[in-house]
C-alpha positions in Angstrom: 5.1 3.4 -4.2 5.0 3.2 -0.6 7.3 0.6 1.3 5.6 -0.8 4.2 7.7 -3.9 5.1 11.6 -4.4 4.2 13.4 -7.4 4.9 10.3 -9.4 7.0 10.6 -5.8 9.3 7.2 -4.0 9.4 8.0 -0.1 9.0 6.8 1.2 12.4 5.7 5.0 10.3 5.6 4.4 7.0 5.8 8.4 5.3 3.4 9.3 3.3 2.3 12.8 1.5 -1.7 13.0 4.0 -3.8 12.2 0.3 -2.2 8.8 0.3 -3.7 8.3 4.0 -7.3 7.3 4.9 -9.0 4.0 4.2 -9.7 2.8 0.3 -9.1 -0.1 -1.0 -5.2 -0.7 -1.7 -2.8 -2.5 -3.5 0.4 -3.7 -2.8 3.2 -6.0 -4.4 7.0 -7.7 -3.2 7.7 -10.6 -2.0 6.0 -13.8 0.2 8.1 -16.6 0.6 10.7 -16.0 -2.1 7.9 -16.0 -4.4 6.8 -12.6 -6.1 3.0 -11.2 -4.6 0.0 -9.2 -5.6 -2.7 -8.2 -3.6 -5.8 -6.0 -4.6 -8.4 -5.4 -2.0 -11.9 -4.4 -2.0 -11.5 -3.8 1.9 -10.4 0.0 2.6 -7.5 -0.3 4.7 -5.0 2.5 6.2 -1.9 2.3 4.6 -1.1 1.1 8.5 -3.5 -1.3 8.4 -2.7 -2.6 5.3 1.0 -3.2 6.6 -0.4 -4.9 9.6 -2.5 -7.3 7.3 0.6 -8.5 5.1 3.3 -8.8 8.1 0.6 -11.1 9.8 0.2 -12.9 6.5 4.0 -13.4 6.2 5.3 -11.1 3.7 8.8 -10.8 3.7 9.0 -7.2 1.8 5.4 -4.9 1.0 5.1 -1.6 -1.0 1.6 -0.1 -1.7 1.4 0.8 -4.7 -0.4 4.1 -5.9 -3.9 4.7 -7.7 -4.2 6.3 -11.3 -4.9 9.4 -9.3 -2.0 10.0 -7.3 0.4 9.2 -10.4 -1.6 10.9 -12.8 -2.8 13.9 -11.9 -2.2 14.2 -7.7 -3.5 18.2 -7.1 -7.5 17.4 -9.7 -10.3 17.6 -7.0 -13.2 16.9 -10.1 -14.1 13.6 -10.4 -12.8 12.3 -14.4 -15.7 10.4 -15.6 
């Protein structure tokens, strides 16, 4: 997981290893309102710009969560079909 907002505060440089950067579609999960949040996207988004997008929808705390990839198997370049 990646924390992008903490207490309504937008991290200005969220740290990241560089194969978590780049623009895929993301997810991410915390808090909106008191009220827990999910949010998938088909839109590829920066883990920057994905940050940007939930502090300007008024989440209160953000983490990006990780694909299957980067938890499973983080250094296989072949495609798993």
């Amino acid at each position: 997981m990646l924390a992008l907002i903490v207490d309504g505060d937008p991290l200005a440089a969220p740290h990241y290893q560089p194969d978590m950067g780049g623009r895929r579609p993301r997810q991410a999960i915390d808090t909106k309102g008191g009220r827990f949040a999910y949010l998938v996207t088909q839109t590829p988004y920066t883990p920057e710009e994905l940050r940007d997008v939930l502090a300007a929808a008024g989440w209160d705390s953000a983490v990006m969560l990780l694909s299957l990839i980067h938890i499973s198997e983080p250094t296989r370049r072949v495609v798993i079909s």
